[in-house]
C-alpha distance (Angstrom), angle and dihedral (degrees) to the residues before:
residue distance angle dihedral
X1 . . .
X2 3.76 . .
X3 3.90 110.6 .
X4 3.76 118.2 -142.2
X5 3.99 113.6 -115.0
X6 4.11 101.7 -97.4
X7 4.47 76.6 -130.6
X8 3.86 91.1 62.4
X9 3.90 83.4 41.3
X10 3.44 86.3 59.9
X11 3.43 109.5 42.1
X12 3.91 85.6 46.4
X13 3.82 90.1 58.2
X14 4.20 94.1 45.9
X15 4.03 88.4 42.4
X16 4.18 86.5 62.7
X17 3.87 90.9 31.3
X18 4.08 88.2 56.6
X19 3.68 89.5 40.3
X20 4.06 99.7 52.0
X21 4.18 84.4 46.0
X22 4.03 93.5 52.2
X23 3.73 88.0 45.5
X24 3.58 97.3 43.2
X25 3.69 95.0 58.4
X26 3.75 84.0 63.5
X27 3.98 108.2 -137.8
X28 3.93 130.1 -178.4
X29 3.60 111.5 -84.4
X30 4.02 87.7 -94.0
X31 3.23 98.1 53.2
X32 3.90 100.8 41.6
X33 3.77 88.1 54.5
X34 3.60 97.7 49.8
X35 4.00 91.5 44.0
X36 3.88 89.4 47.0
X37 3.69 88.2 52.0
X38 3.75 100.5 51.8
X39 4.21 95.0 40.3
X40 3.92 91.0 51.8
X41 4.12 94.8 44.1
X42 3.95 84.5 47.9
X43 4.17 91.5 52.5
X44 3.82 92.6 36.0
X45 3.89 102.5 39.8
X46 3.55 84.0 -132.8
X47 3.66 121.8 162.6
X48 3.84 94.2 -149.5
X49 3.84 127.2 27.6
X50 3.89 105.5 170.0
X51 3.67 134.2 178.7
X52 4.20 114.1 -162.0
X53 3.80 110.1 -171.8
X54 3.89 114.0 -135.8
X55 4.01 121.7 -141.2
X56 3.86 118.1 167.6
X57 3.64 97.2 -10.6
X58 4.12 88.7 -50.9
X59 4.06 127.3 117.2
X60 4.02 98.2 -140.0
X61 3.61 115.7 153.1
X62 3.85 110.5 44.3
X63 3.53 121.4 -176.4
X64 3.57 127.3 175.5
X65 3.83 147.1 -173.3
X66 4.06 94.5 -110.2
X67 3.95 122.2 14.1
X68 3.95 106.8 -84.5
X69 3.60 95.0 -106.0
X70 4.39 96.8 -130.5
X71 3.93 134.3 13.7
X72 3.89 84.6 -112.5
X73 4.04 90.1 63.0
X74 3.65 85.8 40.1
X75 4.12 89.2 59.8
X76 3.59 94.3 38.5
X77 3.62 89.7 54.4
X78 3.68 92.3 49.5
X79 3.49 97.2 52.1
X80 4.11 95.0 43.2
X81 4.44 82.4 63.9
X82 3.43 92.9 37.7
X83 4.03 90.0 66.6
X84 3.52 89.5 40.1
X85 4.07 90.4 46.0
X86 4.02 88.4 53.8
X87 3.95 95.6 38.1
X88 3.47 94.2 53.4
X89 3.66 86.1 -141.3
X90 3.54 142.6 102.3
X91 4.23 120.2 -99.0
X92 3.33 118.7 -137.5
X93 3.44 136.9 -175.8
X94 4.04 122.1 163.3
X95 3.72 101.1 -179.8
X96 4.12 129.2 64.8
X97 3.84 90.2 -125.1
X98 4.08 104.1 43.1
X99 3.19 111.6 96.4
X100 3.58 125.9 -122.4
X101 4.00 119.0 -93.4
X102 3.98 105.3 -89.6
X103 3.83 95.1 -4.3
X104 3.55 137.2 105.8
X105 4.03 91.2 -131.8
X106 3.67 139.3 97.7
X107 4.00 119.7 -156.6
X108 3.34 93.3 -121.0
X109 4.11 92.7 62.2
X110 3.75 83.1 67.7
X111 3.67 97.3 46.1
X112 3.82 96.3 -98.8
X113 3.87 140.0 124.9
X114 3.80 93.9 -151.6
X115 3.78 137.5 -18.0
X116 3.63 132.8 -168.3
X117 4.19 124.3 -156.3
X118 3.63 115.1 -169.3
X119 3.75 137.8 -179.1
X120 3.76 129.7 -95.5
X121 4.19 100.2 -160.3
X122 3.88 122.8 174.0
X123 3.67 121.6 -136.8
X124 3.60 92.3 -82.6
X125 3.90 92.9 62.5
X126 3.74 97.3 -110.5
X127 4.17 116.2 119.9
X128 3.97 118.5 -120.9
X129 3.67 100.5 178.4
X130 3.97 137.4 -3.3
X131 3.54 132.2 -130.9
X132 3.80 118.2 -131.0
X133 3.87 115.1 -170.9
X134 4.38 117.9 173.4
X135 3.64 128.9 -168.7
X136 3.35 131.7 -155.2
X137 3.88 90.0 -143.1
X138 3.79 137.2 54.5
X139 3.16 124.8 -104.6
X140 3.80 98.5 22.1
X141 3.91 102.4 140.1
X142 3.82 112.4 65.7
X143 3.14 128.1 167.2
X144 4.35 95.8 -78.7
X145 3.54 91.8 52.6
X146 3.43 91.9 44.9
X147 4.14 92.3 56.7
X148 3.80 87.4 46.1
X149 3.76 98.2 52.1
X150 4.10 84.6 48.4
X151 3.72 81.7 54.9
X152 3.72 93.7 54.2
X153 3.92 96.1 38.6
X154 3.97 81.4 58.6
X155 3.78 95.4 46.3
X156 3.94 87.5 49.1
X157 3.63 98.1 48.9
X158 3.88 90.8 55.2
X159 3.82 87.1 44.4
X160 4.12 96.3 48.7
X161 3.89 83.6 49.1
X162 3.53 90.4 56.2
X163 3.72 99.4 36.8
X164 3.91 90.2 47.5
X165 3.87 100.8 55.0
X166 4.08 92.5 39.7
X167 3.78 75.1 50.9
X168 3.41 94.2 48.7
X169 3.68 100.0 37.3
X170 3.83 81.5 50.8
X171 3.56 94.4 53.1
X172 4.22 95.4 48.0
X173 3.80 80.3 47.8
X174 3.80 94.3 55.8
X175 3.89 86.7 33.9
X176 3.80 100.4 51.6
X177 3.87 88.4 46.5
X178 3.87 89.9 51.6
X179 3.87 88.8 45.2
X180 3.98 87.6 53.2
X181 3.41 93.7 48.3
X182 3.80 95.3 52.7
X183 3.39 93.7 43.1
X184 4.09 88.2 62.9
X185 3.49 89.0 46.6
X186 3.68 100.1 53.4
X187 4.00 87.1 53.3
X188 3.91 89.3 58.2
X189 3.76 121.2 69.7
X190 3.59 114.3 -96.1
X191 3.66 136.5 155.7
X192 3.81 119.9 -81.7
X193 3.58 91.8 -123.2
X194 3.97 94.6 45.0
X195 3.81 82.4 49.5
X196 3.92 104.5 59.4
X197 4.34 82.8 42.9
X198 3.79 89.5 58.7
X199 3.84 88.6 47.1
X200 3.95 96.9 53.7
X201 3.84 87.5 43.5
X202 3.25 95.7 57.8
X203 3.70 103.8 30.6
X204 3.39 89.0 51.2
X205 4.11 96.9 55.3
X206 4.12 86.2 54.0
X207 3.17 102.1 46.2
X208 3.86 92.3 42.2
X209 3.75 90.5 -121.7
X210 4.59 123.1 168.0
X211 3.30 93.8 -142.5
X212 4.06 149.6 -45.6
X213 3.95 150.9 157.8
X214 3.57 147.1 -130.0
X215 3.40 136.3 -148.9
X216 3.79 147.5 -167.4
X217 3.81 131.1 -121.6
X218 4.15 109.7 -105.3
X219 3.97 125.9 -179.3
X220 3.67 112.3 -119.6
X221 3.98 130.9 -137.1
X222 4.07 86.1 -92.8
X223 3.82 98.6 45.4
X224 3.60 101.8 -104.4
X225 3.77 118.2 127.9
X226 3.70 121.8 -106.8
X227 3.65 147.1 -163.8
X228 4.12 119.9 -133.0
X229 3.74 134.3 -177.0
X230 3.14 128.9 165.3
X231 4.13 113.5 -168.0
X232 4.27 139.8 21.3
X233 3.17 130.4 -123.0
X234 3.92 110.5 -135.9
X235 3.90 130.0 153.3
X236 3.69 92.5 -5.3
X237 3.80 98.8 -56.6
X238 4.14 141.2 89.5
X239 3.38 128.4 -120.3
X240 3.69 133.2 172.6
X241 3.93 121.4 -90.6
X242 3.79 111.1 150.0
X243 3.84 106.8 -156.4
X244 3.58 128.3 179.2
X245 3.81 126.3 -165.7
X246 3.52 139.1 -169.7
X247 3.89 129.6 -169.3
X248 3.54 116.5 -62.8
X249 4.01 89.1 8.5
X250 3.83 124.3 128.2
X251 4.24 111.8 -33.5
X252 3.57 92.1 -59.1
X253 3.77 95.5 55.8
X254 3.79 91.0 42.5
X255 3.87 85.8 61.4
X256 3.47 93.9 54.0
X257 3.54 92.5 50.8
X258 3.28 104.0 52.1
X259 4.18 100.9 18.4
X260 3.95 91.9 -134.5
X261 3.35 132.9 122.9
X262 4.32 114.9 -105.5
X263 3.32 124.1 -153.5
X264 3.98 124.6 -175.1
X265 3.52 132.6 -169.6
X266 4.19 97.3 -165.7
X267 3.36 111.8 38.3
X268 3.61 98.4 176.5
X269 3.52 93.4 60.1
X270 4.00 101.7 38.1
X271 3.99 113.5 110.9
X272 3.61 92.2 -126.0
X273 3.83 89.5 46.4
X274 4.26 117.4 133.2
X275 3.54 106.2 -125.8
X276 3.44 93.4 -164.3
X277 4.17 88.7 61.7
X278 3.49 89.7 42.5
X279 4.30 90.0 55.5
X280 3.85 91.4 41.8
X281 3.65 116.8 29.3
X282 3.90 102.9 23.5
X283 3.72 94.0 -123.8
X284 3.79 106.7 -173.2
X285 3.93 99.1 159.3
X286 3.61 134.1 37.3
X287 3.77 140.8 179.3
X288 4.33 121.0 -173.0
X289 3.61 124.8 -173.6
X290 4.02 129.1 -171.8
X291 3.93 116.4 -126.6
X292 3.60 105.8 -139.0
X293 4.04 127.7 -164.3
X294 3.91 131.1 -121.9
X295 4.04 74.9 -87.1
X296 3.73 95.6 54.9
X297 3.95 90.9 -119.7
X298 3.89 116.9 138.5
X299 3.99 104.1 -101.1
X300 4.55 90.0 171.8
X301 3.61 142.5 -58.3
X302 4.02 155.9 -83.6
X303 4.08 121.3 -149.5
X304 3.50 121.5 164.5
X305 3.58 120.7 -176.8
X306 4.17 131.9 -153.8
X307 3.71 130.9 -164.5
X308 3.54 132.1 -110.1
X309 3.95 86.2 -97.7
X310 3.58 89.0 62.9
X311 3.87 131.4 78.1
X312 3.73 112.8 -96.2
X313 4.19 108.0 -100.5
X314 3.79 112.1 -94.5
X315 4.37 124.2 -140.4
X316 3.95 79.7 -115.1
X317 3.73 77.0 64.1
X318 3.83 100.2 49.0
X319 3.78 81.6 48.8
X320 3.28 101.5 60.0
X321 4.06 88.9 41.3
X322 4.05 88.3 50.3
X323 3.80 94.9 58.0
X324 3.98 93.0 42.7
X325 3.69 88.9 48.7
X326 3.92 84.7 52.3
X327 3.57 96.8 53.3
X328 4.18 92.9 43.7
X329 3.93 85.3 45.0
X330 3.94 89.8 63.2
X331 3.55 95.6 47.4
X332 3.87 90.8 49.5
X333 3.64 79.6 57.4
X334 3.56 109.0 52.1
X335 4.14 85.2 35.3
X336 4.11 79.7 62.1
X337 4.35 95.4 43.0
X338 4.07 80.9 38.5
X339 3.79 89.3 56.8
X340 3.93 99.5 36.6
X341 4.17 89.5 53.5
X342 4.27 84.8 46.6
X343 3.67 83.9 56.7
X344 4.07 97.3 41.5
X345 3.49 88.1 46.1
X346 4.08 90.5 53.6
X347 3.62 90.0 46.6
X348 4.15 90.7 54.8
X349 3.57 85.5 48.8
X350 3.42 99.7 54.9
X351 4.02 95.2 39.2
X352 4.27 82.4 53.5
X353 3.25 89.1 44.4
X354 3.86 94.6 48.7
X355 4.19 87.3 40.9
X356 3.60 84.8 49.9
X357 3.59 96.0 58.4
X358 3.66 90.8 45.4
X359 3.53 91.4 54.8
X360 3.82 95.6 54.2
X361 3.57 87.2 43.0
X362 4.01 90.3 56.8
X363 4.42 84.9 43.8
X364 3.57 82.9 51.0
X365 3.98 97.3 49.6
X366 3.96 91.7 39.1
X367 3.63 87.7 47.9
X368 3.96 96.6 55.5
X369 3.94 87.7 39.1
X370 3.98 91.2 61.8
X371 4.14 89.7 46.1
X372 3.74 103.2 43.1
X373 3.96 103.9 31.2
X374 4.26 100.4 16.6
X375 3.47 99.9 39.4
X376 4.20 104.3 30.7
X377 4.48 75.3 54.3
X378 3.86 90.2 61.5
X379 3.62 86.0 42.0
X380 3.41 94.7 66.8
X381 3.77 101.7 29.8
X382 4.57 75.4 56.2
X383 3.85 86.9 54.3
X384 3.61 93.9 42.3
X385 3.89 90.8 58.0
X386 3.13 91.6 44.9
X387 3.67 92.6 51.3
X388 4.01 87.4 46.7
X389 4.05 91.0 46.5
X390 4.06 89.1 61.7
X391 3.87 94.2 47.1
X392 3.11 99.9 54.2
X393 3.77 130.6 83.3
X394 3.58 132.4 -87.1
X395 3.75 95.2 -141.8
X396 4.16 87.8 63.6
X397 3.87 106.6 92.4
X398 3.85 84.8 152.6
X399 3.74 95.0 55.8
X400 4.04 101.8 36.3
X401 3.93 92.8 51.2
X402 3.64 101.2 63.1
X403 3.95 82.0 42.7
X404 3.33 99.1 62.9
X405 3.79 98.9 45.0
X406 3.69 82.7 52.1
X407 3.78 86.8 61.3
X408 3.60 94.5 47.9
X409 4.04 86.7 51.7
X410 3.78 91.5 51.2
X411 3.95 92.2 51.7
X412 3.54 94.8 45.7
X413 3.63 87.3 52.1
X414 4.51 96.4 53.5
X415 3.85 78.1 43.4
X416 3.88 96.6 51.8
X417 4.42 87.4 37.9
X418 3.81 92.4 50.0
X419 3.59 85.6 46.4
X420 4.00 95.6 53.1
X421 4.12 94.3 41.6
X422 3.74 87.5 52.9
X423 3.97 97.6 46.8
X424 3.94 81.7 42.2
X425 4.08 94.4 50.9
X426 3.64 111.8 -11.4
X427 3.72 106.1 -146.6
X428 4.02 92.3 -138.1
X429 3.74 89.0 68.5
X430 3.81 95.8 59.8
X431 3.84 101.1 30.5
X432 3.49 100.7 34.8
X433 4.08 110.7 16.4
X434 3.55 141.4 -98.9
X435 4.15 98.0 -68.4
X436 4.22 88.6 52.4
X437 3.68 86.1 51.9
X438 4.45 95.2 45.6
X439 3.79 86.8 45.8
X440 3.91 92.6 55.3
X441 4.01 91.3 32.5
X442 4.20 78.8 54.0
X443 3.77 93.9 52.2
X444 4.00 98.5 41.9
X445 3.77 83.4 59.0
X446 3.56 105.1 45.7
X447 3.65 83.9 57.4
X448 3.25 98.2 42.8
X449 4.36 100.4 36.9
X450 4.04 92.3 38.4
X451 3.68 97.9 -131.3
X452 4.09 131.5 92.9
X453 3.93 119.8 -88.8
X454 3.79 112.2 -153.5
X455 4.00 109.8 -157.5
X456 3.96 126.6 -165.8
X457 4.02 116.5 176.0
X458 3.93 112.4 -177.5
X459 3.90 109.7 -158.3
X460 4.09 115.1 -30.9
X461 3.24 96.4 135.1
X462 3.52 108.2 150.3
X463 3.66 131.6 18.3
X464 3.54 108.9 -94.4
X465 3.96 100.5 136.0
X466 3.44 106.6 41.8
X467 3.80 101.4 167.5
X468 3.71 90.8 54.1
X469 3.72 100.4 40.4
X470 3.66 89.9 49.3
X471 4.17 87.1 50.9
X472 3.94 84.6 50.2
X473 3.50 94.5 61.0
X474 3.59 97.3 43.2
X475 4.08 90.2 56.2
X476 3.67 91.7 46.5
X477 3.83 91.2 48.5
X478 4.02 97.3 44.9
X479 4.45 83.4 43.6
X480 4.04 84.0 54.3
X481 3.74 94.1 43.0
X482 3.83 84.7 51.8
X483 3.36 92.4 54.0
X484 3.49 100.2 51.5
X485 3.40 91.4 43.7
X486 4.27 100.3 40.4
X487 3.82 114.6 14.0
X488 3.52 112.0 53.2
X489 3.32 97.7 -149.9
X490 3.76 139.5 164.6
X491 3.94 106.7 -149.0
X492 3.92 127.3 16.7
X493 3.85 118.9 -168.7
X494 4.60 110.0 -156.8
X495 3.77 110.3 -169.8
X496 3.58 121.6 -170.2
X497 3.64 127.7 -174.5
X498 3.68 141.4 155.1
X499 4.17 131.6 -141.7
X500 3.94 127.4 -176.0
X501 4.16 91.5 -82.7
X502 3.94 99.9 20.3
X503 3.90 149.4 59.0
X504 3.83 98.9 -161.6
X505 3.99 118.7 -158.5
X506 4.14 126.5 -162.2
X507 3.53 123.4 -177.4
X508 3.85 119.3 169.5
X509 3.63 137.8 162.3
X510 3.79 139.4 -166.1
X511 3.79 94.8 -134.4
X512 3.88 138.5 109.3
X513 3.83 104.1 -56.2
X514 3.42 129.9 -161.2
X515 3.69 137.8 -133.2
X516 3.83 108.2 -85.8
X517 3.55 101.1 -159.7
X518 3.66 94.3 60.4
X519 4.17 112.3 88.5
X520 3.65 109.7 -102.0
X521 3.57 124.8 -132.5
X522 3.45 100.7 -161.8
X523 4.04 123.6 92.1
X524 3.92 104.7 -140.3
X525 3.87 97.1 71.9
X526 3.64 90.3 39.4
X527 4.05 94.6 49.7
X528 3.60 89.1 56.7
X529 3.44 100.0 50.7
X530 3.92 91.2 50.8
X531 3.86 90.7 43.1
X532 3.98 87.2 53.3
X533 3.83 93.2 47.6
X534 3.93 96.0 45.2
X535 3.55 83.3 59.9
X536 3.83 94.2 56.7
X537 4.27 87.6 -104.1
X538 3.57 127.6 103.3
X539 4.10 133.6 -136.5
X540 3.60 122.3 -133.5
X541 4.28 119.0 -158.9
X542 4.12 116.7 -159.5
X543 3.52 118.3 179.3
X544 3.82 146.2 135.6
X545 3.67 129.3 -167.4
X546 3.77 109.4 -85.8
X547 3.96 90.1 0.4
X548 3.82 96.4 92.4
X549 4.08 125.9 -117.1
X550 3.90 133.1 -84.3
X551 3.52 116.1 -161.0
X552 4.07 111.3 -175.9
X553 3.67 130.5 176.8
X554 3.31 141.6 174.7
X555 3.76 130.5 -156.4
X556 4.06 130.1 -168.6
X557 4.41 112.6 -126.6
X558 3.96 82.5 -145.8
């Protein structure tokens, strides 16, 4: 019986020692392989130690205990576990010229005396990973060494289990909280193109993905529709690639074609492949979906893209993709109707304001027609009376009494025409600026309403916002009018003031009240509401029954 060296005894007993410690530490699946790699190199004086993980049959991730030194080594590497992976079984070969078990290579092609690849299986059979160990001598792996790296390829597979679903819970984790967080985005307006970012971002991060774009649809110069983008998405930061794609053009144009997801497992080789992604980023797999509308019409795309050390995408993938892109193609949407009301709701504002400038304009006209032409008539139909009064004779009582209450009519008259062209356009407002015109709008009501008006005006000066100024005293007289008219109040306090961004209006009373959450079928409250909004402001009402009213409003000087 041929007894085993007590050295190789030895070593054999360290190699699982080392082993059992790396795993126990429990790493990510990374790190344990890399760790593994370097401890078992160091006890074998191996020049390679290499661990391939195994999914569907394929070797992807390959990491070893030095750098392979050429992509040829790499391949030959690959394809020495992938026999091993689909045998089941470990390779062996003990001499520099045998060649390998089911392979077309010898050891010593790599640089090697012997090498021995053998299978990491779960406890269902299947292999997740093999284990690649070289020597630089022949005759390395006898029969001890062999047990002991069957011992390690067991402790691995129970630690790659473990590592991969603490990776993968980790990763649902991560994914889940990226989901969340893109859900609450898509509910808040955002910018189309911000919106398709967010989705590769996060799509990407779930699924695990290198790097990818998305796009939106565009109408060319001819008519046809298009699909844009302008940046990619790669290790977690932008950077600009303009792309431009029509039908039937590149993956993206395929897509729009045909409005079905596409899924490729070799990029590099696919017609509609980007070279330039293929140079730069390594792209080896790819997966593009269409987002489709509440109409199911093509409004842009998602691709993501995965290198060649990455599993190929799956349709469970393109899935999952389909219904994100759904849910991001429905906020693009309402971002879009969002928008297009914005810019309705500018245009009504600026068509009020322009009708509201006409209006004061026509107040202003009317105004000046009852002074000059209106009141200079009773003027002189006043100085003709009076005129007629001292011509006529003393001894006519009959005659002078309907005169004079003629005069008193024609007074009354100016008095009641001055009044109208001032509540029309009150001349303090143009020659003297809007807190002139409030403090004679203030005493014109207190005489007319029969309670006390207390008016505070911070700043306003000059007249440097006309439109808004002019609004300003049109709320404040309608709120006054309401009083009069509504409250029955004894003392009403106006303060006016103005801030950087703002004119600010308060009107309040001490009268009845009403209850504010009950519609209103009055005008006044609801005219200065709509006059504040027009102007891109907005009006708040406060009031209780018997607690007085508070009407507050706030206008921007832009």
């Amino acid at each position: 019986m041929i007894r085993t060296p007590p050295e190789q005894e030895g070593r054999a007993l360290e190699l699982v020692a080392v082993a059992a410690s790396v795993l126990a530490r429990e790493p990510d699946g990374t790190a344990l392989r890399e760790a593994l790699c370097a401890s078992m190199a160091r006890v074998l004086s191996s020049p390679l130690v290499a661990i391939g993980t195994v999914h569907e049959g394929d070797v992807t991730a390959l990491v070893g205990s030095v750098p392979l030194p050429e992509r040829q080594s790499t391949r030959t590497a690959r394809a020495i576990m992938h026999t091993a992976a689909a045998r089941r079984e470990p390779l062996l070969s003990n001499e520099a010229q045998d060649v390998i078990p089911g392979t077309c290579v010898a050891p010593q092609m790599l640089g090697w005396g012997s090498v021995i690849a053998t299978p990491v299986a779960h406890h269902a059979g299947h292999p997740v990973a093999v284990l690649l160990v070289a020597s630089a001598a022949e005759h390395t792996f006898d029969g001890t060494l062999q047990r002991a790296l069957a011992i390690v390829a067991e402790q691995l597979a129970v630690a790659v289990d473990r590592a991969e679903l603490l990776a993968r819970l980790a990763e649902w984790s991560n994914g889940m909280e990226s989901l969340l967080a893109f859900s609450g985005s898509v509910h808040r307006h955002r910018e189309p193109e911000a919106l398709v970012q967010e989705m590769v971002e996060h799509a990407a991060r779930f699924l695990k993905a290198d790097g990818g774009y998305a796009g939106l649809t565009s109408v060319a110069e001819q008519g046809e529709t298009v699909l844009v983008c302008n940046s990619y998405w790669s290790q977690g930061t932008w950077r600009r690639l303009p792309r431009r794609w029509a039908r039937r053009e590149g993956v993206p144009g395929r897509v729009l074609d045909h409005e079905f997801a596409y899924l490729t497992a070799d990029y590099p080789h696919d017609p509609a492949r980007d070279h330039e992604l293929v140079k730069n980023d390594s792209v080896h797999h790819a997966v593009c979906v269409p987002l489709r509308d509440a109409s199911h019409q093509v409004v842009g795309f998602l691709e993501l893209h995965r290198t060649a050390e990455r599993a190929p995408f799956t349709w469970n993938d393109a899935s999952f993709l389909e219904a994100l892109a759904d849910t991001t193609a429905m906020a693009i949407e309402n971002s879009r109707l969002v928008t297009a009301l914005a810019a309705k709701n500018a245009e009504v504002r600026q068509l009020f304001a322009l009708h509201a400038d006409r209006i004061e304009e026509e107040r202003q006209h009317i105004a000046r027609e009852l002074h000059d032409e209106a009141g200079q008539a009773l003027v002189g139909v006043k100085l003709a009376l009076q005129v007629l009064a001292r011509v006529l004779p003393a001894d006519a009582p009959h005659v002078r009494a309907p005169l004079d209450e003629l005069r008193l009519q024609v007074n009354q008259a100016t008095a009641r025409f001055r009044q109208l062209a001032r509540r029309l356009r009150p001349p303090a407002l143009d020659q003297h600026g809007l807190a002139a015109a409030l403090a004679q709008l203030v005493h014109d009501t207190e005489q007319r309403g029969g309670f006390a008006v207390h008016l505070e005006v911070d700043g306003l000066d000059a007249r440097r916002y006309p439109l808004q100024e002019t609004a300003v005293f049109r709320i404040v007289q309608e709120a006054l009018t309401n009083v009069t008219a509504h409250a029955s109040a004894t003392a009403v306090r106006v303060n006016v003031g103005e801030t950087s961004q703002h004119l600010l209006v308060r009107i309040s009373d001490d009268g009845c009240g009403f209850d504010a959450a009950r519609p209103q079928s009055g005008l006044g409250l609801r005219g200065i509401a709509e006059r504040a909004h027009q102007l891109g402001g907005h009006c708040e009402v406060a009031s209780h029954p018997g607690a007085g009213t508070t009407v507050s409003v706030q206008l921007p000087l832009a």
